[in-house]
LOMI-541994 format. One record per residue (C-alpha): residue in three letters; x, y, z. Coordinates in steps of 0.5 Angstrom, whole numbers. Layout:
BEGIN
[node 'Ala',[X,Y,Z]]
...
end
This chain:
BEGIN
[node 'Unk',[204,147,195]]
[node 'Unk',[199,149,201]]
[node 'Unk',[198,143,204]]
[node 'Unk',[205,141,207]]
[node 'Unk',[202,137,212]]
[node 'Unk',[196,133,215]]
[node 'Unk',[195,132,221]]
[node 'Unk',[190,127,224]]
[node 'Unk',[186,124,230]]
[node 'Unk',[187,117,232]]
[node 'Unk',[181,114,235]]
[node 'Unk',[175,114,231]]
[node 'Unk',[179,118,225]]
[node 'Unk',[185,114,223]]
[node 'Unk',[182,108,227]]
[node 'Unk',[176,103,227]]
[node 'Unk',[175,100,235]]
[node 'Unk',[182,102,236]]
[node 'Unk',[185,99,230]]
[node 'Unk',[188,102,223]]
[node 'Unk',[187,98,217]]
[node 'Unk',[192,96,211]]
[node 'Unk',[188,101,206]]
[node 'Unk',[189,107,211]]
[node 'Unk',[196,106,212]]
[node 'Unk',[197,105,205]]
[node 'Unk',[194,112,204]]
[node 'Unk',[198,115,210]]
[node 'Unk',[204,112,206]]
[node 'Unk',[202,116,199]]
[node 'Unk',[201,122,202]]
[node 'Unk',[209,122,205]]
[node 'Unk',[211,119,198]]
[node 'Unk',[208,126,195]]
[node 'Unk',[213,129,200]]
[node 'Unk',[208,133,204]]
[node 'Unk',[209,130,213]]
[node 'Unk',[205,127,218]]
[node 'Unk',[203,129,225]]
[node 'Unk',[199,124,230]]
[node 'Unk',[195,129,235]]
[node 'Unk',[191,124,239]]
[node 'Unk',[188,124,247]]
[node 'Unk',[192,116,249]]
[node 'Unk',[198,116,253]]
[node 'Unk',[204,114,249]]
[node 'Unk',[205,107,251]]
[node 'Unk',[198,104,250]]
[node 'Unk',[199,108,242]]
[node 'Unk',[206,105,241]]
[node 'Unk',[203,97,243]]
[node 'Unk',[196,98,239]]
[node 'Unk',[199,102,233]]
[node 'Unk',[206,100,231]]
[node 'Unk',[207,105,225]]
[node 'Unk',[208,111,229]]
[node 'Unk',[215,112,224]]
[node 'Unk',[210,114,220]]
[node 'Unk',[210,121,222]]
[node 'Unk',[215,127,223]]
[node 'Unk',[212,128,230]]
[node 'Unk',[206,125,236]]
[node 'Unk',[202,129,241]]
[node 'Unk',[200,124,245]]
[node 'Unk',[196,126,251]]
[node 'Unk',[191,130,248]]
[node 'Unk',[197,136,248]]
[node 'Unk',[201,135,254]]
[node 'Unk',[206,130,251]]
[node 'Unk',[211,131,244]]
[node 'Unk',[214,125,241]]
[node 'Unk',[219,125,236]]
[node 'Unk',[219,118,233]]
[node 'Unk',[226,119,229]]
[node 'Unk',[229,119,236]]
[node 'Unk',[225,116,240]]
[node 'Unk',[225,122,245]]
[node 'Unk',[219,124,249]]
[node 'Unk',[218,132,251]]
[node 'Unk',[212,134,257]]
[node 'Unk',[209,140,255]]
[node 'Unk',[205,142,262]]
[node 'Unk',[206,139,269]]
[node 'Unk',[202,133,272]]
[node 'Unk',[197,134,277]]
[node 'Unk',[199,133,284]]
[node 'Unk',[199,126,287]]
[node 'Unk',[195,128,293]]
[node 'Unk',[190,131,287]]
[node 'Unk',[190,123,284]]
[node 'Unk',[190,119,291]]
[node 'Unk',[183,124,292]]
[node 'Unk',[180,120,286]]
[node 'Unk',[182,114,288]]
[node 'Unk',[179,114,294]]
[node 'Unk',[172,117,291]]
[node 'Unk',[172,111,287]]
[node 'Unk',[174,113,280]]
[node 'Unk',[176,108,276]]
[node 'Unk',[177,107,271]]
[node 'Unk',[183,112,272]]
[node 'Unk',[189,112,269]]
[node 'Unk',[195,117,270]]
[node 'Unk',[199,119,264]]
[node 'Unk',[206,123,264]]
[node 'Unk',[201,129,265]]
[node 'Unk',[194,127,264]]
[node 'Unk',[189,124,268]]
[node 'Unk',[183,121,265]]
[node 'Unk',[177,117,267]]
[node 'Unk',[170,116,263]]
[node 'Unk',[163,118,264]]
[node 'Unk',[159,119,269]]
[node 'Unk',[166,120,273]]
[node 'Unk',[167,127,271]]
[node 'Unk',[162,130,278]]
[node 'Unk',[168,127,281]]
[node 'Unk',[174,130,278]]
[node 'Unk',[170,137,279]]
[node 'Unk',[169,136,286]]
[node 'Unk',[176,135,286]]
[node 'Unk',[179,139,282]]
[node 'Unk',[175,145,287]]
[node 'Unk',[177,141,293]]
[node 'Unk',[184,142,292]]
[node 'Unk',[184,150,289]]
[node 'Unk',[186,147,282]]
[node 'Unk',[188,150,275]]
[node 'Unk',[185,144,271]]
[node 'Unk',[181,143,266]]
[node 'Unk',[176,137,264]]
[node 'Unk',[176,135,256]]
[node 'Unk',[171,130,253]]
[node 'Unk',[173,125,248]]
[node 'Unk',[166,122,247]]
[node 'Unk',[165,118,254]]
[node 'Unk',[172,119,255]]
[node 'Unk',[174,125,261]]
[node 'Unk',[181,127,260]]
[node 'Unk',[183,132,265]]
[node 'Unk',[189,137,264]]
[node 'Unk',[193,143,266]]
[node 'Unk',[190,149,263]]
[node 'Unk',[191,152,256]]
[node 'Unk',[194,145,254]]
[node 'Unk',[189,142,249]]
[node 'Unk',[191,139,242]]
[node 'Unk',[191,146,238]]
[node 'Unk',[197,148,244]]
[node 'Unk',[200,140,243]]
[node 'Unk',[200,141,235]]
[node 'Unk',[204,148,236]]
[node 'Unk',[209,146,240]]
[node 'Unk',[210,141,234]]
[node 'Unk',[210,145,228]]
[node 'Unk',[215,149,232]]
[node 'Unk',[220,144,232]]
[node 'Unk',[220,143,225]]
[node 'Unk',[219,150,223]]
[node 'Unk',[212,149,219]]
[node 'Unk',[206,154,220]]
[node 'Unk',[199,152,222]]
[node 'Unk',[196,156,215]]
[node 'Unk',[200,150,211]]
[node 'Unk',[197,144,215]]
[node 'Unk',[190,140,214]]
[node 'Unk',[187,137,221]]
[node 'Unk',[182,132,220]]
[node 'Unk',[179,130,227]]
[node 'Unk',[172,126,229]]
[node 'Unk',[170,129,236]]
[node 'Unk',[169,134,242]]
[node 'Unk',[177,135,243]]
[node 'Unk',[178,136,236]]
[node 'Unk',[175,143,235]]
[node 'Unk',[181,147,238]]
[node 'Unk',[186,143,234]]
[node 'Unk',[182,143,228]]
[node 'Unk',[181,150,229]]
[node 'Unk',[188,151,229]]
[node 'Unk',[189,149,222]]
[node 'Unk',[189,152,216]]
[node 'Unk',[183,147,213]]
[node 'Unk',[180,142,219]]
[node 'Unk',[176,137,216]]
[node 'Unk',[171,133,219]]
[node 'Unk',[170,125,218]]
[node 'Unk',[163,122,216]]
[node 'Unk',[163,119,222]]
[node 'Unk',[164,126,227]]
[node 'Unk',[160,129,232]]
[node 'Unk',[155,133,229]]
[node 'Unk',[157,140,232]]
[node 'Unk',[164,139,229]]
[node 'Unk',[163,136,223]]
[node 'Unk',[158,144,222]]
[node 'Unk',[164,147,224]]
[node 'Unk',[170,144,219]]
[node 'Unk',[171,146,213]]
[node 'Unk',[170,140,210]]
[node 'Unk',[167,134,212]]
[node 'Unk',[168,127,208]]
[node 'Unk',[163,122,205]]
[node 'Unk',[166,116,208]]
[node 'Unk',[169,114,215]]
[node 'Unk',[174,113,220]]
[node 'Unk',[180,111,216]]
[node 'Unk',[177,111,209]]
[node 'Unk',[175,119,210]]
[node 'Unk',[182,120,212]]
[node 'Unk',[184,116,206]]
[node 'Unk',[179,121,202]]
[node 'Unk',[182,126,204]]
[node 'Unk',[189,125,203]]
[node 'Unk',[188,123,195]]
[node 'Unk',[183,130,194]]
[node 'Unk',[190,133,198]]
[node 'Unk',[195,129,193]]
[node 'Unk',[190,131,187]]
[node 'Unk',[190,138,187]]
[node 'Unk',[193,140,194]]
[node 'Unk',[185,142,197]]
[node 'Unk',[186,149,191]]
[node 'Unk',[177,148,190]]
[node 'Unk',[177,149,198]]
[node 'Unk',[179,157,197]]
[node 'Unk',[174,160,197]]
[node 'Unk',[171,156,204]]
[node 'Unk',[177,158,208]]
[node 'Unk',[174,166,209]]
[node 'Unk',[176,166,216]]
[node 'Unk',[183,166,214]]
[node 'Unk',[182,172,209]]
[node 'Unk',[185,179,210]]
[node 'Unk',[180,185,210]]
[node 'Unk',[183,190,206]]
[node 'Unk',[177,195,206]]
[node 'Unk',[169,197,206]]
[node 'Unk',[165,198,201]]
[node 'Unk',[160,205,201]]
[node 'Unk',[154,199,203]]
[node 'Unk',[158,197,209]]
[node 'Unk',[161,190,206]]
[node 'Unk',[168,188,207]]
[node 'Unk',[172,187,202]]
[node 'Unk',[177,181,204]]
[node 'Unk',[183,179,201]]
[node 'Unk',[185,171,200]]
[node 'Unk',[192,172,203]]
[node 'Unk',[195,165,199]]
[node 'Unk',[197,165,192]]
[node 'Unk',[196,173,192]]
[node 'Unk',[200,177,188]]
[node 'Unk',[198,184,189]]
[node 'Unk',[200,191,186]]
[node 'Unk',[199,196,191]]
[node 'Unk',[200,203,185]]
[node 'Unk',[199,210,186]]
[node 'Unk',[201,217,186]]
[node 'Unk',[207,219,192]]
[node 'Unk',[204,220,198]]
[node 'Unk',[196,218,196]]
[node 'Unk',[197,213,202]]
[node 'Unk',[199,206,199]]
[node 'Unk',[204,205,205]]
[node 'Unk',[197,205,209]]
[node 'Unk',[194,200,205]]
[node 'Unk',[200,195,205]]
[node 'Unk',[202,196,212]]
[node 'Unk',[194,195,215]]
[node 'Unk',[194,188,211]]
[node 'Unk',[200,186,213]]
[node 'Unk',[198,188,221]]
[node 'Unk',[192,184,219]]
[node 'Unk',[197,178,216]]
[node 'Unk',[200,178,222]]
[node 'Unk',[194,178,227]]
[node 'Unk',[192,171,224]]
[node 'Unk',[200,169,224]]
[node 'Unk',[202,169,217]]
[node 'Unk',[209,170,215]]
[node 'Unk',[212,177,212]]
[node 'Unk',[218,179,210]]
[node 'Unk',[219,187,207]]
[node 'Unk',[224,189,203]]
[node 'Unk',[226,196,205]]
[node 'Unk',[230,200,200]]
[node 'Unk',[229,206,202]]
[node 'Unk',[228,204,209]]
[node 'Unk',[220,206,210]]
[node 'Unk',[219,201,214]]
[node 'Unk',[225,200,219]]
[node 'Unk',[220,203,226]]
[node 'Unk',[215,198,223]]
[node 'Unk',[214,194,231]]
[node 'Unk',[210,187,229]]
[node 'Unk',[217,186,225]]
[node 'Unk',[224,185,225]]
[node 'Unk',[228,190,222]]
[node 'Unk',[235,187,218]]
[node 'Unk',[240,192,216]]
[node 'Unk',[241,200,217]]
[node 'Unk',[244,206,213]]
[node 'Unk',[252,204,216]]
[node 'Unk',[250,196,215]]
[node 'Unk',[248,193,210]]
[node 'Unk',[243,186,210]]
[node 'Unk',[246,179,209]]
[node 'Unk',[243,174,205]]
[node 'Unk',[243,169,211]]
[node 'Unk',[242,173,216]]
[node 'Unk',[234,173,213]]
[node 'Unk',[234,166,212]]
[node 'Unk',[236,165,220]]
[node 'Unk',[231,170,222]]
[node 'Unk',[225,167,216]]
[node 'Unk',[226,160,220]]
[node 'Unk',[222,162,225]]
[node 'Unk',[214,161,223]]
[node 'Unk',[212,167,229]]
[node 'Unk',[217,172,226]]
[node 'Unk',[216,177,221]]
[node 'Unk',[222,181,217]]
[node 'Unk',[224,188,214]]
[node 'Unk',[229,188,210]]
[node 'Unk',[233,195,209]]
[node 'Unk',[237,196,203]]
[node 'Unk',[239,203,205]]
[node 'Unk',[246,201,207]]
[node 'Unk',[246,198,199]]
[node 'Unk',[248,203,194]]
[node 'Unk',[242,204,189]]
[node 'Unk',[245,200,183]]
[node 'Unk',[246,194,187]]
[node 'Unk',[239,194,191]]
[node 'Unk',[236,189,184]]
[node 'Unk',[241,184,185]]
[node 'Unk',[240,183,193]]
[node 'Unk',[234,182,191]]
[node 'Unk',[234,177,185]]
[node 'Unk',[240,173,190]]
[node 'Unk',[235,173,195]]
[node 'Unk',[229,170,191]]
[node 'Unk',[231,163,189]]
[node 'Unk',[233,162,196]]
[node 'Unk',[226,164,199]]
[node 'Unk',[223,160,194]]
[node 'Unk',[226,154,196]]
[node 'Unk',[225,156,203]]
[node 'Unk',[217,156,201]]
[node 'Unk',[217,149,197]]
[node 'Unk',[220,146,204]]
[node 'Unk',[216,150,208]]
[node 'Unk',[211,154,205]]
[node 'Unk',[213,161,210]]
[node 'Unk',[214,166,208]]
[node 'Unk',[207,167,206]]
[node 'Unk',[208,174,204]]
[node 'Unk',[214,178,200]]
[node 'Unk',[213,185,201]]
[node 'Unk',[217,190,195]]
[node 'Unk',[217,196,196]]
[node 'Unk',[218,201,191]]
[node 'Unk',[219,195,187]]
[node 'Unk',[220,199,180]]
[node 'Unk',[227,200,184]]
[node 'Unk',[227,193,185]]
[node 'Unk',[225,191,179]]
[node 'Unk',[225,195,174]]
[node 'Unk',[224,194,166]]
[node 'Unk',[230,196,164]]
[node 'Unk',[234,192,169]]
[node 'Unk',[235,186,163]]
[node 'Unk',[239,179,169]]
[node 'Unk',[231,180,172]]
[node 'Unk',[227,178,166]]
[node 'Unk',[232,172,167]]
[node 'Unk',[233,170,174]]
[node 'Unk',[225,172,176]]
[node 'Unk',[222,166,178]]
[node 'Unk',[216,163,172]]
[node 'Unk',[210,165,177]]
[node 'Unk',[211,171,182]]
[node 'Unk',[206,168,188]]
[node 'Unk',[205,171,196]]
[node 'Unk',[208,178,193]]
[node 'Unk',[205,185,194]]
[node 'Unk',[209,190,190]]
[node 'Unk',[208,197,192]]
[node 'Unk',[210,202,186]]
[node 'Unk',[208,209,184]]
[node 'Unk',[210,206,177]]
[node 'Unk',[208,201,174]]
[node 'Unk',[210,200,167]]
[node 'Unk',[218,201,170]]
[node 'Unk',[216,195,173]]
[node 'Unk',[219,188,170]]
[node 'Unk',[215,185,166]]
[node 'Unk',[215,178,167]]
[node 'Unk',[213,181,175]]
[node 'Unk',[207,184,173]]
[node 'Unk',[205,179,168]]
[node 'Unk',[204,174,175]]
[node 'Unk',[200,179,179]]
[node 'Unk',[193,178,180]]
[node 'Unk',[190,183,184]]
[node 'Unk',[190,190,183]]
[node 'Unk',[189,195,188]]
[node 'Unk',[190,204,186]]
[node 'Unk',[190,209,190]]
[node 'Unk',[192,216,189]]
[node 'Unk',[189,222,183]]
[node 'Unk',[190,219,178]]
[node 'Unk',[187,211,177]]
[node 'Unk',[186,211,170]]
[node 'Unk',[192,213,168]]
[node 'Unk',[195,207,173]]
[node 'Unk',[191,202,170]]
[node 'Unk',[193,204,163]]
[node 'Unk',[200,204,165]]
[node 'Unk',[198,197,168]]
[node 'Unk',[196,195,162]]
[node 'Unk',[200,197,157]]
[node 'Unk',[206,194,160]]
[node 'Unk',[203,187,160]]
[node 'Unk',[199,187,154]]
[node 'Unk',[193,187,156]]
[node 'Unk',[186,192,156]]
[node 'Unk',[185,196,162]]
[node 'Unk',[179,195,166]]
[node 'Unk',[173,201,166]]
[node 'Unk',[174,206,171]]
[node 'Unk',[171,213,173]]
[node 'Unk',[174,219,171]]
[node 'Unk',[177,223,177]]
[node 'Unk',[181,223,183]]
[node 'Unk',[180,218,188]]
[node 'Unk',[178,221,195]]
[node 'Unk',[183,221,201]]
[node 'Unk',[183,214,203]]
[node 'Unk',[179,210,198]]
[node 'Unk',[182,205,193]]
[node 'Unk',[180,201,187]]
[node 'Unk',[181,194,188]]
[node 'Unk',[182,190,181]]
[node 'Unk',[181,182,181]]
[node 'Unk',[185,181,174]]
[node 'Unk',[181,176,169]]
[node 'Unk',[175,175,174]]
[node 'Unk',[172,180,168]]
[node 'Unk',[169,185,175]]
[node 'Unk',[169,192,175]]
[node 'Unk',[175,195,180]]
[node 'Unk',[171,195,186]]
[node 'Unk',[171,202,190]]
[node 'Unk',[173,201,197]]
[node 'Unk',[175,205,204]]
[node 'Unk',[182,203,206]]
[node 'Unk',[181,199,212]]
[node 'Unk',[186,203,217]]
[node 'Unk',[192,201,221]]
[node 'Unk',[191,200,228]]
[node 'Unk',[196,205,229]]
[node 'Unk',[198,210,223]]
[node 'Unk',[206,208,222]]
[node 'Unk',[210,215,223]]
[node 'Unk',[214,214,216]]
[node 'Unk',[219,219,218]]
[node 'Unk',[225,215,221]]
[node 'Unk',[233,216,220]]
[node 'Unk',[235,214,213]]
[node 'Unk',[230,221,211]]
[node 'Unk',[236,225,215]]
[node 'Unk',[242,219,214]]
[node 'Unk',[240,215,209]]
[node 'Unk',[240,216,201]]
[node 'Unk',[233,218,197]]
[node 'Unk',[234,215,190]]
[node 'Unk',[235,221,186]]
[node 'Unk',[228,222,183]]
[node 'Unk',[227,224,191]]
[node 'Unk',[232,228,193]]
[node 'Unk',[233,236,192]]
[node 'Unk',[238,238,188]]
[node 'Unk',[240,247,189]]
[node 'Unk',[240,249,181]]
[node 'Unk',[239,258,183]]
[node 'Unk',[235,261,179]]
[node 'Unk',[239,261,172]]
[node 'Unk',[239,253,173]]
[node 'Unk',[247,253,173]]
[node 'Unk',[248,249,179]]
[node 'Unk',[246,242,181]]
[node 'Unk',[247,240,187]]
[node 'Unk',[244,234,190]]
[node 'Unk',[242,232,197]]
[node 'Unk',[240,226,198]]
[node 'Unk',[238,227,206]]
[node 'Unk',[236,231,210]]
[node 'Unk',[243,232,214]]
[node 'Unk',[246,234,207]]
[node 'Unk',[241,239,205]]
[node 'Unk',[243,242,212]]
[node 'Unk',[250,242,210]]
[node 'Unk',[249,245,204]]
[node 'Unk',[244,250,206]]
[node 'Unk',[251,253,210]]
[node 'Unk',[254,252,204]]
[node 'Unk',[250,255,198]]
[node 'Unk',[250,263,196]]
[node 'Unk',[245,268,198]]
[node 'Unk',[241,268,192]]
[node 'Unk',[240,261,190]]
[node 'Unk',[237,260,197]]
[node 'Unk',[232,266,197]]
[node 'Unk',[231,264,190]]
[node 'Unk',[228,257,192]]
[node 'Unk',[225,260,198]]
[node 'Unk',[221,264,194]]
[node 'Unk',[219,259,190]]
[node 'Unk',[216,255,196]]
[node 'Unk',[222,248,194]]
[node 'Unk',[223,247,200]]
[node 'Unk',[216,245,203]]
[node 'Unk',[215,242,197]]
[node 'Unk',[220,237,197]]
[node 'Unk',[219,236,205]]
[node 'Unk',[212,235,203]]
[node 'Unk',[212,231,197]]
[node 'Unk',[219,227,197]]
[node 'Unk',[220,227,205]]
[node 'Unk',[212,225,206]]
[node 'Unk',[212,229,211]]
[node 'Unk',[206,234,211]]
[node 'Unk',[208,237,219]]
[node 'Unk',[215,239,216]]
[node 'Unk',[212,243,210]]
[node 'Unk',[208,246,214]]
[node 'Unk',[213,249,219]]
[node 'Unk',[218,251,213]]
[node 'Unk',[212,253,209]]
[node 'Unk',[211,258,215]]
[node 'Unk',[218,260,215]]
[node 'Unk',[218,262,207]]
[node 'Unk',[212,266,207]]
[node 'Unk',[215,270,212]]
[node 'Unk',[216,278,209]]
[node 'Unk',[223,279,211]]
[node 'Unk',[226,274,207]]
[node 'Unk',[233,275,210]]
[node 'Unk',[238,269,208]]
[node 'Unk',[242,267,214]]
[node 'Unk',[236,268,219]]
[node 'Unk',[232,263,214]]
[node 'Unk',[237,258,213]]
[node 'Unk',[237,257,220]]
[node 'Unk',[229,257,221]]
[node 'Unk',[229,251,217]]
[node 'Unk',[235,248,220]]
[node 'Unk',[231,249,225]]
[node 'Unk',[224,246,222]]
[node 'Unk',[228,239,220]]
[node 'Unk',[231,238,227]]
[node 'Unk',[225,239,231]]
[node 'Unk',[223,232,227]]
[node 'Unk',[229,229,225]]
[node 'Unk',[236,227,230]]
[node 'Unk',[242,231,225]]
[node 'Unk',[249,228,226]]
[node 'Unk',[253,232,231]]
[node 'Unk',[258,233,226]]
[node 'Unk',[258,240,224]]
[node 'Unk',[257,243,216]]
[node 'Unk',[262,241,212]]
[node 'Unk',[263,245,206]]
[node 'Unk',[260,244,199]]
[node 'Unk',[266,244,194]]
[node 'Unk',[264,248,188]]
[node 'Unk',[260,255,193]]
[node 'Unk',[262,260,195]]
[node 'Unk',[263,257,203]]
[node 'Unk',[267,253,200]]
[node 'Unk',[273,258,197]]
[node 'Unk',[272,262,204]]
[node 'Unk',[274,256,208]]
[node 'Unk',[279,254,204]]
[node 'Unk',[283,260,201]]
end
């Protein structure tokens, strides 16, 4: 469900003259019979509301004061959101003769043509106050306090987001609040200018609209507004005629897939960037640690500790807040398991509260592999507000890759991704033009609109995001990414899974299988392609194609290459069972 609540303008929306009629409230009663919340956002002061309007039970929350007060109807309890003006500031009106005048918990209002005065006063005494009209009403307020600061402040307290709520309003000081909510809607009966503004306007006014509204949200929860609501969608990229390519962030099940290194964590992290500008709700699950220096989330979990299932639901609880999830810390088998233990919980979280909006898996092959039989099982029905990102598709479970929708690939070879795509779900690939893709453009594939991808330029990140953090030099790569010493006979195999074990078995392993791996070019290979790191490989690279290819003086060019990125443990090299270090240290 999108539309978790509705919130609503009292005078001239709810009510007619001050009064709401029996059909609107039976409606105001289906609409919480549907299990969704209501919340009052209006200009009056709460005792007048309370005496005009006894059903205020009927809502989760009140704003009252046009922002500056917060009432919680359940415990009768009230909560100022701003300071009142000064007296000395009201005793000034009064004897300028504005009346009527009436004083709230924080407002001051009056009624036109009184607003002259109120401003002469309010420059008189050097204040920071605003004046907002209701129509003839003259409201004045501290500043930065209106409806949309008031709606906040409500749907902290009972932890929804504003992209899960639908507002309905009918004048001036509705815009901010409208604006707020994910869809503003607008009675027949509104102003002109805000009904040019909202997303939807009614056919019929006052509380009738209201009631409109609440049977098209109990119908089909608002779905045929989707494509009205442009302002909230995500830019992913340009196309070469310069048009946007923008992504409806609800109901998205993307696939991020292409070739190592072709710059899908670009692409990911950008709109993520973006989804959080426009206060989405994400949570990354991290299981290789990418994304552990990501600055506009809260990172959960290292290589020495590995993340709890209740650690992220407390954080998730906050709607302002986005996660990383790192798995580092779990060892690679159990990483599925993590993640198909977490998946019921934040499913719940979504039905109560629609956050988070998205669900970031990373190397979601790992996550959800195809071979992994519990995850066909335990994978809910439908995989909605989840972006995958994998350089595999087809190692992906199928019943994930059955829910994606929105296809965008990167990288050398986006026939054969959209092959792999296709095949695993049984299903036609979509025509592509032969050939690589150029640096930083991606295919975008809206699967079943019947379309062609779209070429696009990815959109950049604000700040390109150093992938290079701890766990390359303390954590564990999957085995597919780490380096494994063979010699030149293939007669070992030794396996460094960080860069601080590939320290120590470089201290460790016999001349020859260095030099061997030297010459061959396998250490800047491995920082360039596994590692994702162009300027180590581009240092080592300089060190293996030195002439005077001497073992000792080599290794300690390299180790010195890796620490000049990278922090190494302080302990020293231990030996590697099995080399030659190792029986000479151990005789």
């Amino acid at each position: 469900m999108r539309y978790l609540a509705l919130a609503c303008d009292y005078d001239g929306t709810l009510a007619l003259n001050g009064l709401v009629d029996e059909p609107t409230l039976a409606a105001l009663e289906r609409l919480l019979a549907s299990g969704r919340k209501l919340i009052l956002v209006t200009g009056r002061e709460l005792p007048d509301l309370q005496t005009i309007f006894p059903h205020l039970n009927l809502f989760e929350r009140v704003v009252a004061e046009n922002g500056a007060l917060l009432y919680r109807p359940g415990s009768r309890e009230e909560k100022r959101l701003a300071e009142r003006p000064p007296d000395a500031f009201i005793a000034s009106l009064k004897k300028r003769g504005v009346q009527p005048l009436s004083v709230g918990q924080v407002i001051v209002a009056t009624w036109h043509p009184h607003e002259a005065e109120v401003l002469e006063a309010i420059h008189e005494f050097g204040l920071e106050l605003q004046v907002i009209f209701n129509k003839d009403a003259v409201m004045v307020l501290p500043a930065n306090v209106n409806k949309a600061s008031g709606l906040s402040a409500a749907l902290k307290e009972i932890g929804l987001s504003p992209h899960n709520i639908a507002g309905v309003g009918d004048a001036e000081n509705d815009h901010a609040f409208l604006a707020r909510c994910e869809c503003g809607v607008a009675v027949d009966n509104a102003l002109p200018m805000l009904k040019e503004k909202a997303d939807l306007v009614t056919r019929r006014d006052h509380g009738a609209g209201v009631a409109e509204l609440i049977d098209r949200l109990i119908q089909n929860d608002l779905v045929d507004l989707g494509p009205r609501l442009k302002r909230h969608h995500v830019l992913a990229g340009t196309t070469a005629g310069g048009e946007t390519v923008l992504i409806d962030p609800i109901g998205i099940s993307l696939l991020i897939a292409g070739t190592s290194g072709s710059g899908k964590s670009t692409l990911a992290t950008g709109l993520m960037e973006r989804l959080a500008e426009q206060r989405y709700q994400f949570c990354v699950i991290d299981p290789e640690g990418d994304y552990e220096t990501f600055e506009i989330a809260t990172p959960i979990g290292s290589t020495q500790r590995a993340p709890t299932i209740d650690e992220v639901l407390q954080l998730m609880k906050t709607p302002t807040t986005n996660a990383v999830v790192s798995l580092v810390g779990l060892p690679i088998g159990d990483r599925p398991s993590f993640l198909l233990t977490l998946l019921p919980r934040l499913q719940e979280m979504r039905a109560r509260t629609g956050r988070p909006h998205w669900l970031v898996l990373d190397e979601a092959h790992h996550l959800l592999p195809s071979s992994w039989e519990p995850g066909a099982l335990a994978l809910p029905p439908a995989l909605e507000g989840v972006v995958m990102i994998t350089v595999h598709p087809g190692m992906i479970a199928r019943p994930a890759l059955a829910s994606v929708n929105t296809l965008a690939v990167i990288g050398s070879a986006p026939s054969a991704m959209f092959d792999e795509f296709s095949q695993a779900v049984g299903g036609l690939a979509p025509p592509v033009q032969a050939g690589p893709l150029e640096p930083g453009q991606a295919l975008l594939w809206r699967r079943g609109s019947g379309e062609a991808p779209l070429r696009m330029r990815v959109a950049p990140c604000k700040a390109e995001r150093r992938r290079h953090t701890r766990k390359y030099a303390e954590g564990e790569l999957p085995p597919e990414r780490s380096f494994y010493f063979t010699g030149p006979e293939g007669k070992l195999h030794l396996r460094a899974q960080n860069l601080f074990l590939f320290a120590q078995m470089a201290e460790g392993i016999d001349d020859v299988t260095w030099l061997h791996h030297l010459t061959n070019g396998d250490y800047s290979r491995w920082f360039r392609e596994r590692i994702k790191d162009e300027e180590l490989a581009a240092d080592a690279e300089g060190v293996e194609r030195m002439n005077n290819r001497d073992a000792a003086e080599s290794r300690k060019l390299i180790r010195q290459v890796i620490e000049r990125y990278y922090t190494l443990p302080a302990s020293s090299p231990l030996p590697i069972p099995g080399t030659d270090a190792a029986s000479r240290r151990n005789p």
